[in-house]
C-alpha positions as CSV (number, residue, x, y, z in Angstrom):
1,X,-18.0,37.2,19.9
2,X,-19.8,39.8,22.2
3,X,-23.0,40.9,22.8
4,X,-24.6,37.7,21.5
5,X,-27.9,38.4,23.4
6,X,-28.5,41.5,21.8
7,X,-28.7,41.9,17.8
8,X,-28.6,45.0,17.8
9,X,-25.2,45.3,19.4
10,X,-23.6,41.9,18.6
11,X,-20.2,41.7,17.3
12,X,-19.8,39.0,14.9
13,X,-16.6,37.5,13.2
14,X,-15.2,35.1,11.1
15,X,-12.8,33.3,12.6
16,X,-10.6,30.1,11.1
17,X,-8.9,27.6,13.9
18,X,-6.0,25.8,12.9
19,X,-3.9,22.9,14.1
20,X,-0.7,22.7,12.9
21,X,-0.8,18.7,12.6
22,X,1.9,16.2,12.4
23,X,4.5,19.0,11.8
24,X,4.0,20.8,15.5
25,X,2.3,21.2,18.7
26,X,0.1,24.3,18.4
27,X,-2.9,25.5,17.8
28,X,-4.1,28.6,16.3
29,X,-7.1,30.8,15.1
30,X,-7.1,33.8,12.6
31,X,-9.4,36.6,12.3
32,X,-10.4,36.8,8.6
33,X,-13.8,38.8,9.3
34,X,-12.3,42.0,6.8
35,X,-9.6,40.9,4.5
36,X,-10.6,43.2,1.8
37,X,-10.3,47.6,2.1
38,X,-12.7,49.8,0.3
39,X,-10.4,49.4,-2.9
40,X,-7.5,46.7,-2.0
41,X,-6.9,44.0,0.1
42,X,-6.8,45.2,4.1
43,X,-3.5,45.8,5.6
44,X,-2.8,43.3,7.4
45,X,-5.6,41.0,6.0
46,X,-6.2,38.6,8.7
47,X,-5.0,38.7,12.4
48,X,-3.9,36.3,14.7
49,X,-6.8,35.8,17.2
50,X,-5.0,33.4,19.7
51,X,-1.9,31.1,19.7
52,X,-1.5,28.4,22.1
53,X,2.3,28.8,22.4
54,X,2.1,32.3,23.7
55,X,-0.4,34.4,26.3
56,X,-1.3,33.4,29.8
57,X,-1.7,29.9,28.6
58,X,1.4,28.5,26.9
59,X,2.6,26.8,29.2
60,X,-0.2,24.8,30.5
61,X,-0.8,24.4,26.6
62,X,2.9,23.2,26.4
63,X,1.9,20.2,29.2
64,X,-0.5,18.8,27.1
65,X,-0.2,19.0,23.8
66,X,1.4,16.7,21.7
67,X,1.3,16.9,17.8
68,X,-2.4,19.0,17.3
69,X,-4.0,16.9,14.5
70,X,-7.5,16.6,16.1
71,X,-9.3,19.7,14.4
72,X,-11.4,21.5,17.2
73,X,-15.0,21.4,17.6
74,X,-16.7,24.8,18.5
75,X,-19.6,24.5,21.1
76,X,-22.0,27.3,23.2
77,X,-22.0,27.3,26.8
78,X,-25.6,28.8,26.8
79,X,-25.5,32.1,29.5
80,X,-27.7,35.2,29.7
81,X,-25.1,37.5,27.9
82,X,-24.8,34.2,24.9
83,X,-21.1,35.0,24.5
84,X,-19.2,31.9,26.0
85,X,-18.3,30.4,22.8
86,X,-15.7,27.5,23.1
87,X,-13.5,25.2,20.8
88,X,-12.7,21.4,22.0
89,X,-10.3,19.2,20.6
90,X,-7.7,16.1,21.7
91,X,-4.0,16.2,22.5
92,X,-1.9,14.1,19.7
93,X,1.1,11.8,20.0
94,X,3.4,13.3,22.6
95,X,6.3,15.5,21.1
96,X,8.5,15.7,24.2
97,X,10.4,12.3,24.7
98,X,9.3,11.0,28.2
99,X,6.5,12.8,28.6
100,X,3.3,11.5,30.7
101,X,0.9,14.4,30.2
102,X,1.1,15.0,26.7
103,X,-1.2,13.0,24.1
104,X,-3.5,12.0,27.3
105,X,-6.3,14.9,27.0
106,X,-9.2,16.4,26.1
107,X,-8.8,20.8,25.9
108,X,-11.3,23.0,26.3
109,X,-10.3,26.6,25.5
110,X,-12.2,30.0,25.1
111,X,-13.0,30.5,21.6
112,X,-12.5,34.1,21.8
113,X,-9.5,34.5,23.5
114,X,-7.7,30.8,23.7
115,X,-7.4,30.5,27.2
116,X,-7.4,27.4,28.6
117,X,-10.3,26.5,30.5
118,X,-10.3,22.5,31.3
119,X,-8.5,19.7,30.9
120,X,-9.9,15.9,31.5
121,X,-7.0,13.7,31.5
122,X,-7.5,9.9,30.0
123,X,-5.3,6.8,29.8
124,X,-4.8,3.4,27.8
125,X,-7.4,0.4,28.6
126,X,-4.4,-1.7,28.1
127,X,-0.9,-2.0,27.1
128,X,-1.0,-2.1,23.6
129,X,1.8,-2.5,20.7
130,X,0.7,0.9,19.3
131,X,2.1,4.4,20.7
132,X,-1.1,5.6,23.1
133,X,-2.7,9.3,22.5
134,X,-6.0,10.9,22.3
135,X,-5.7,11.7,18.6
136,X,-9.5,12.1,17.3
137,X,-11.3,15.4,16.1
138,X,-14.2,15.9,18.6
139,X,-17.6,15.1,17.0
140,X,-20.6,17.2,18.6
141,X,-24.4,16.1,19.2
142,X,-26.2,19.1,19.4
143,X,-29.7,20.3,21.1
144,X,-32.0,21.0,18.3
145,X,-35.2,21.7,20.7
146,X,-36.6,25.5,20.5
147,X,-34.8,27.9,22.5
148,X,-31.4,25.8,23.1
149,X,-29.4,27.6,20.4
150,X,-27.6,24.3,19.4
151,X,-25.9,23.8,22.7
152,X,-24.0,21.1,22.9
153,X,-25.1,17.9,24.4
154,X,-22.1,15.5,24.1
155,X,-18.9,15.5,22.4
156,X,-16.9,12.1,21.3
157,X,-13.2,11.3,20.6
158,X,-11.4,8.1,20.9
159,X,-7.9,7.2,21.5
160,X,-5.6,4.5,20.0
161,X,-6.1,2.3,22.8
162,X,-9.9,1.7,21.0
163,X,-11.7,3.8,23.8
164,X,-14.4,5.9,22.7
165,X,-15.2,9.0,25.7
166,X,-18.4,11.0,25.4
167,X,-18.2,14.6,26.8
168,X,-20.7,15.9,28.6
169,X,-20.4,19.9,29.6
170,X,-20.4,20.5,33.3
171,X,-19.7,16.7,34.2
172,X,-16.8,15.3,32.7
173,X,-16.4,12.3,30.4
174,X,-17.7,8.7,30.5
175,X,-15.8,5.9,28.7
176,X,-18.4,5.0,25.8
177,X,-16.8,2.4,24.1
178,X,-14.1,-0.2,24.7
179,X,-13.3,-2.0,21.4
180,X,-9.6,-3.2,23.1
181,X,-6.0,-2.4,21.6
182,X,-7.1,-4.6,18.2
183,X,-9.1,-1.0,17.5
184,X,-7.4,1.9,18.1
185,X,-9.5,4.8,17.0
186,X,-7.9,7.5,14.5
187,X,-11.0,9.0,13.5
188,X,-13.7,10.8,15.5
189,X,-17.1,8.8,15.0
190,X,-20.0,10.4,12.7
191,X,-23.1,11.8,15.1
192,X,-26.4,11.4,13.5
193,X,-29.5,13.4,14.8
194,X,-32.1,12.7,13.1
195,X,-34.0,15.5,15.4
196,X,-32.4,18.3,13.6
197,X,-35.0,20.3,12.6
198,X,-37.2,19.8,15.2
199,X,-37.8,17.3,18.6
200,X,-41.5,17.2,18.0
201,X,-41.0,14.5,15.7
202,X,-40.7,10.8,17.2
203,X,-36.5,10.9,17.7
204,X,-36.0,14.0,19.6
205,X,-33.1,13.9,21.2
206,X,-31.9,10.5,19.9
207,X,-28.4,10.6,19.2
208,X,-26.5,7.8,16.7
209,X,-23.1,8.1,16.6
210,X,-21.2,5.4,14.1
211,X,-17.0,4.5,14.8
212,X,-14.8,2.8,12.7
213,X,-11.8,1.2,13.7
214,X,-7.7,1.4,12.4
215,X,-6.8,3.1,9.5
216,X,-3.6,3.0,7.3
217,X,-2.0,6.1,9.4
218,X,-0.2,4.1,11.7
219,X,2.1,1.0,10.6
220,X,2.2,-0.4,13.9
221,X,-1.5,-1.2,13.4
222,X,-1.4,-3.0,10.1
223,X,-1.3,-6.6,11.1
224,X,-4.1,-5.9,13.8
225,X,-7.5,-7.7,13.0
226,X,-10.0,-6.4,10.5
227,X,-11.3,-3.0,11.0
228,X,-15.0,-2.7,12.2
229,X,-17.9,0.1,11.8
230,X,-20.0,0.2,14.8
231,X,-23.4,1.8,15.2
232,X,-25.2,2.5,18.4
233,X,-27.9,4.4,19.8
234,X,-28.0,7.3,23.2
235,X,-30.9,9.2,24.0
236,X,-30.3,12.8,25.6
237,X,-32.9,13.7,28.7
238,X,-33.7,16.8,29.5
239,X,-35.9,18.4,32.8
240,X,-38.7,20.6,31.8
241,X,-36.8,23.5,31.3
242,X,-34.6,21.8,28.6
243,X,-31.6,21.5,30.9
244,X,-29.4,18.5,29.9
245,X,-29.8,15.7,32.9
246,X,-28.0,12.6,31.5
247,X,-27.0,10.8,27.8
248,X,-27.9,7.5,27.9
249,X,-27.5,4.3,26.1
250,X,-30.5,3.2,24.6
251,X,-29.7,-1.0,25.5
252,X,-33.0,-2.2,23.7
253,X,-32.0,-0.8,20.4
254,X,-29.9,-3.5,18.1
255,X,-28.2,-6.3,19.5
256,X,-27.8,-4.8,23.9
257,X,-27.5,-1.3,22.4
258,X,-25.3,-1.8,19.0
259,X,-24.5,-3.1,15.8
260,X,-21.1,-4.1,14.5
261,X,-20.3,-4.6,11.1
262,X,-16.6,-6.3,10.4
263,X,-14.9,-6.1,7.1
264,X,-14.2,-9.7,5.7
265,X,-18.2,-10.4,6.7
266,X,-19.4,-10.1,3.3
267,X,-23.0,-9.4,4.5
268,X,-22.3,-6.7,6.5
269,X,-19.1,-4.7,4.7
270,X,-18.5,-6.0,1.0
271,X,-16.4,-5.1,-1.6
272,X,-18.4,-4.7,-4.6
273,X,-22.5,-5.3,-4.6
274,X,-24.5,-6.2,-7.2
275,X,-28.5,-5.1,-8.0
276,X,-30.2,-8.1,-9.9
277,X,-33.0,-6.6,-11.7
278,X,-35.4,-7.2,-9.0
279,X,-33.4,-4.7,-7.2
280,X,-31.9,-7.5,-4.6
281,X,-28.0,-6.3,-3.3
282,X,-25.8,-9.1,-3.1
283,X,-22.0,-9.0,-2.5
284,X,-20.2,-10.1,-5.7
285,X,-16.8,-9.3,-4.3
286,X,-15.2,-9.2,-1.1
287,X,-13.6,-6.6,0.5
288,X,-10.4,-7.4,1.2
289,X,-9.7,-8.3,5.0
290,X,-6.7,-5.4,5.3
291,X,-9.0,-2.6,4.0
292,X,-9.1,0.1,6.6
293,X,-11.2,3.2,6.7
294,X,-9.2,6.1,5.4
295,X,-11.5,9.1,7.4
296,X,-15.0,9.4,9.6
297,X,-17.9,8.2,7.8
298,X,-20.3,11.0,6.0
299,X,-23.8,10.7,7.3
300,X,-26.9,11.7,5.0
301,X,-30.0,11.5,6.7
302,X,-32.9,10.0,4.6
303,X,-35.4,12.6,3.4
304,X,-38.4,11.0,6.0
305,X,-36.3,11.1,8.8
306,X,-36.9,7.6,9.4
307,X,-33.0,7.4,9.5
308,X,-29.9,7.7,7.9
309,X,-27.0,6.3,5.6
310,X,-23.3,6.4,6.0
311,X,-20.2,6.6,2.8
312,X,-17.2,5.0,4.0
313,X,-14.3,5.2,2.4
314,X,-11.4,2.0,3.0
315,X,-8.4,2.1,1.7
316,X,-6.1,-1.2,0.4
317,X,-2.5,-0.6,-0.5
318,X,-1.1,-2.4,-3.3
319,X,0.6,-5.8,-2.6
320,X,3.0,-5.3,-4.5
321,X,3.8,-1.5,-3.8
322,X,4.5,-0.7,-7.2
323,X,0.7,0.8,-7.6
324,X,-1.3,3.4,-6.0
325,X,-3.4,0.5,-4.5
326,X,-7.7,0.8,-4.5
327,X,-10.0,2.7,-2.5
328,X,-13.1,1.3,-2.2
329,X,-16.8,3.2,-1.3
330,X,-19.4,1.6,0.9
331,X,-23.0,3.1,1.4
332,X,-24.6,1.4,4.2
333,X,-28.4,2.8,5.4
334,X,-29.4,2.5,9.0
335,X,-33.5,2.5,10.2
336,X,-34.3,4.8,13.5
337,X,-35.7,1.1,14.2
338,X,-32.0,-0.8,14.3
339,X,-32.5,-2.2,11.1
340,X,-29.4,-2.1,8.8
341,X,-28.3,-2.7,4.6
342,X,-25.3,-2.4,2.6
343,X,-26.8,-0.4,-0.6
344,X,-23.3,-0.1,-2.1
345,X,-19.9,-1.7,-2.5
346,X,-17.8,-0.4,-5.5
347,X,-14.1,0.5,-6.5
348,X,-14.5,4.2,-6.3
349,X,-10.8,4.9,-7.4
350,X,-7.4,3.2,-8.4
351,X,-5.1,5.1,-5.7
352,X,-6.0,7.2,-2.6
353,X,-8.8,9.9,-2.5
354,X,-10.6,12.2,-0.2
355,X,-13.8,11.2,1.6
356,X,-17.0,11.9,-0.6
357,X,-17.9,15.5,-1.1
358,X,-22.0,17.0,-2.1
359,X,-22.1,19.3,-4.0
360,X,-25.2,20.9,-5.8
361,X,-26.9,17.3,-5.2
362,X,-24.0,15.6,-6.5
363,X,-21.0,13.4,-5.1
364,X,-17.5,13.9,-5.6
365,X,-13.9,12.7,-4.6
366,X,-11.0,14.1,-4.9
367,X,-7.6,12.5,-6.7
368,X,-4.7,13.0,-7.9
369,X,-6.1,14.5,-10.7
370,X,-9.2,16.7,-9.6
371,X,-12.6,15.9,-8.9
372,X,-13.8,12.6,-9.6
373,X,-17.8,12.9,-10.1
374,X,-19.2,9.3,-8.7
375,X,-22.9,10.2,-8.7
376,X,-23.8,8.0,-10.9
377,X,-22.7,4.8,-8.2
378,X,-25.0,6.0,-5.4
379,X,-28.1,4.0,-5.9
380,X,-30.2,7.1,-4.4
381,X,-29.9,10.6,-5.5
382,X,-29.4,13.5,-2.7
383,X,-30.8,16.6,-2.0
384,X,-30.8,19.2,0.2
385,X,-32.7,18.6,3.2
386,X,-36.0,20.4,4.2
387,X,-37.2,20.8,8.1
388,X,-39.3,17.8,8.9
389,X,-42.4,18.6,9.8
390,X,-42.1,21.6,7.0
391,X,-40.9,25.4,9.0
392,X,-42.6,28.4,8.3
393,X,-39.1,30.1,7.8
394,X,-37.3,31.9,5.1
395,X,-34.3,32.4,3.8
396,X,-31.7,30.7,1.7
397,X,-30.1,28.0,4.2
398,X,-28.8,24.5,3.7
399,X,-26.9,22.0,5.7
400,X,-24.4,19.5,3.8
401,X,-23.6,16.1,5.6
402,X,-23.6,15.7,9.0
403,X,-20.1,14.3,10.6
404,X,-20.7,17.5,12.8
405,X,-16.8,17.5,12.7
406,X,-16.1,21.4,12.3
């Protein structure tokens, strides 16, 4: 929080950001560094840090913001003093009837103290049937070279018009992505790095984020076309003192720059697979064509580095309505080269569940009632990572997944 260049004197905290979701309009963050006394529980045991409906900044706040769902991202603006911490999140359907601000930005705030700092407005590509806002989380690529304390080098949200923005610190956003009004985008894309231990190796500062489309959030956007999962590559360039100079689009990579799976196309998203017992995936059954993803994608990056898979969840509601309806689990794996494979397709539950969970190795979901353990459907096990090539460094430290949603 202060005195971040100095260890000696640094003042560190633990601090827990909150929207309030589809029920308000605020955000807020809670100091829960000493909740404990020497022999009880601290009086009071948390504090409020910041609340965006009151200080200096309520008001612009009040402009802006519509219901808070996206959860914030935190990011570093790397100074001398190594102190600018901020948080960076979207503006959520507008709560004031009539409004033309709210729902149509991206907020940057002080981490510390709340204040707002920035705003970048955005608008629909089109008229679409759907209510417009910028409703993602804000996924984060990171710099991962030595020395650039994880700065941030893009963030990405979309909004329900099907634009995707990349954020770039100090020079505003770029559209990314224009997948049309047929898919709106309700959940921040994963970002893969598959530099994250170190840029020596042959993808530093190669950045894959992966979208999918719709989901079963918003009933105006039931009868719109399949849902899709795209993949595509950027590379981050940097001067010889590791500034950020540009994110671009890598156009050579896949077909001009991307690859789009559709559900319905039963070699690219299918239902349920099957491994003859020479180990060949076919699709036995097809996912149903009004399956829609129910959160981002979880990345795992593949022990060689040589790239990365992704666990969707989709979601189909019962026909009838008189079940819980069938969520289904699909494990795709993407090369560094372009090259991608479904490895899985299975019923992974008989009613709604969370996104997959690892834990100790192992991969859960959670139901209606508890933790469902699917390990046993991945067709490879997972582990936690080690720094590729291998770090001299000690300590007990270990990163799960990688949807660099925080």
């Amino acid at each position: 929080m202060k005195n971040c260049s100095d260890a000696a004197t640094a003042q560190w905290k633990t601090l827990l950001l909150m929207p309030e979701g589809y029920g308000g309009s605020n955000t807020f963050m809670l100091d829960v560094t000493a909740p404990f006394a020497a022999n009880d529980i601290a009086d009071p045991p948390v504090t409020v840090q910041w609340h965006t409906g009151y200080g200096p900044s309520a008001s612009a706040y009040g402009t802006v913001l519509g219901n808070t769902i996206s959860l914030p991202a935190f990011f570093l603006n790397r100074t001398a003093n190594m102190d600018d911490y901020r948080v960076i999140f979207t503006s959520g359907y507008p709560v004031t009837a009539g409004s033309t601000t709210q729902g149509r930005a991206l907020v940057v705030a002080s981490a510390a103290a709340g204040a707002l700092l920035t705003t970048n407005t955005v608008a629909p590509s089109a008229t679409c049937g759907q209510e417009y806002a910028a409703l993602t989380d804000v996924a984060t690529a990171r710099d991962f070279a030595s020395g650039q304390d994880d700065k941030l080098l893009a963030g990405y949200f979309g909004d329900t018009s099907g634009q995707l923005f990349r954020y770039v610190f100090g020079s505003g956003l770029t559209l990314d992505q224009s997948l049309t009004c047929d898919h709106p985008l309700h959940f921040s894309p994963t970002v893969v790095q598959l530099d994250r231990d170190s840029t020596t190796t042959s993808h530093a500062h190669q950045i894959f984020p992966v979208q999918v489309t719709n989901s079963n959030l918003d009933l105006d956007t039931t009868a719109l076309p399949p849902s899709k999962m795209v993949f595509w590559k950027e590379n981050a360039q940097t001067d010889s003192n590791g500034a950020l100079t540009g994110i671009v689009k890598d156009t050579s990579w896949g077909n001009g720059g991307q690859i789009t799976l559709t559900v319905g196309n039963n070699n690219e998203i299918c239902g349920v697979t099957q491994t003859d017992s020479h180990g060949n995936i076919t699709c036995q059954t097809a996912m149903p064509t009004n399956a829609r993803p129910t959160s981002t994608p979880l990345g795992v990056l593949l022990a060689d580095a040589s790239g990365f898979q992704v666990m969707t969840m989709w979601y189909v509601p019962a026909p009838d309505g008189c079940t819980r309806g069938q969520t289904y689990l699909t494990i795709h794996q993407m090369s560094a080269a372009g090259i991608v494979t479904q490895r899985l397709g299975t019923v992974a539950a008989n009613e709604p569940v969370t996104s997959p969970v690892l834990i100790g190795g192992r991969i859960y979901l959670f139901g209606s009632s508890g933790a469902i353990d699917i390990t046993s459907l991945a067709p490879d096990t997972v582990t936690a990572g080690r720094a590729i090539p291998t770090s001299s460094a000690s300590g007990n430290f270990s990163r799960y997944s990688w949807s660099e949603v925080f």
